[in-house]
Residue, then its C-alpha position, 0 to 999 in steps of 0.5 A: x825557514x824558507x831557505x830551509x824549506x827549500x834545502x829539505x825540498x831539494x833533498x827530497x827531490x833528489x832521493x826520491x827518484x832513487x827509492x822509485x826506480x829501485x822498485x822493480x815491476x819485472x823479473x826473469x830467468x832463463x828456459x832452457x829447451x832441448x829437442x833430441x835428434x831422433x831416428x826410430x823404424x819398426x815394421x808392424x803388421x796385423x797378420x803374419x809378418x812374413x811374405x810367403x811366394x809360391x810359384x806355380x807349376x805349369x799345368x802342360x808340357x812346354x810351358x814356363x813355371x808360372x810367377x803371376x801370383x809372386x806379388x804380395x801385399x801381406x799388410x806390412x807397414x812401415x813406421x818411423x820417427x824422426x827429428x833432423x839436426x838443421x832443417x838442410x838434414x834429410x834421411x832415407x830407409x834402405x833394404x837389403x836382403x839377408x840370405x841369398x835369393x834363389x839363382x834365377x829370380x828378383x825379389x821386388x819392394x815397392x813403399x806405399x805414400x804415406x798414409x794414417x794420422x803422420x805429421x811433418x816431412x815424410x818421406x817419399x817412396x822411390x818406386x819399385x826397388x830390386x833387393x839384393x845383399x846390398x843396401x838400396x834407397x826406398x824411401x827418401x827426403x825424411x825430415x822432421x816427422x812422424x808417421x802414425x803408430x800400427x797398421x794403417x799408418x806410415x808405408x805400405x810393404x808390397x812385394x814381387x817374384x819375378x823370374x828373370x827370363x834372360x836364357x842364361x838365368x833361367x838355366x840357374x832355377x832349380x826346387x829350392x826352398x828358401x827363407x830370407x830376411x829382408x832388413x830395414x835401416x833409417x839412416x842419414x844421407x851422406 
């Protein structure tokens, strides 16, 4: 009966380490998480979205037309969206202008800071910019971020006429009443 006693013992034993670690206190499965690379812009504003110049006659003979009142800050504000690929990816807004700008004259656009409820790595705005019909950086260094949606959030738009007084240039002004498109693009740096 012992040495029975015993073989059931060493039976027993044995098998219950293997019931005990069959029994699992832990489960799993995977989580999959995908974030979209994102780069969105819109241009909101709450008056009239379109910058009107008006330059002023001289009042007397001799005297240059007068551009001190060609700066506008209609309200135009610039908005954006954007989620990089690595955090070594960057992107910039760019203008251009569509049409042609009256012989004579430079259109200017300078951004605001960033201002409103945005989060992230806004961009920074590169200063006052000539347009042209060729794409010129105003923002740069854009990264993961958001800038606030309407007006009051994101860049403030701020335009300037200015004649271009070089004697060959102003030769070229003559009335001329023209309407412009100016474009915005988010894009990536190169």
């Amino acid at each position: 009966m012992k040495f029975s006693s015993a073989i059931l013992l060493l039976i027993f034993i044995a098998i219950v380490p293997v019931f005990t670690t069959g029994q699992d206190r832990q489960a799993d499965h995977k989580v999959n998480i995908e974030i979209p690379e994102v780069a969105l812009l819109g241009l909101v504003s709450d008056e009239a979205s379109q910058v009107n110049f008006t330059v002023t006659a001289p009042n007397e003979a001799g005297s240059p037309v007068d551009f001190s009142n060609a700066s506008q800050n209609n309200g135009v504000w610039i908005n954006y969206t954007s989620i990089i690929r690595s955090q070594n990816h960057r992107r910039k807004v760019m203008a251009m202008v569509q049409g042609e700008i009256p012989a004579g004259v430079h259109l200017f656009v300078e951004a605001s800071e960033a201002t409103g409820v945005g989060k992230g790595m806004l961009g920074k705005p590169v200063g006052k910019v000539a347009l042209s019909g060729q794409a010129t950086e105003v923002i740069s260094d854009i990264g993961s971020c958001f800038t606030g949606k309407g007006s009051s959030n994101g860049h403030l738009l701020s335009y300037e006429l200015e004649a271009d007084n070089s004697a060959n240039d102003f030769v070229t002004l003559e009335h001329s009443q023209t309407t412009l498109h100016v474009v915005y693009t988010l894009t990536d740096y190169n």
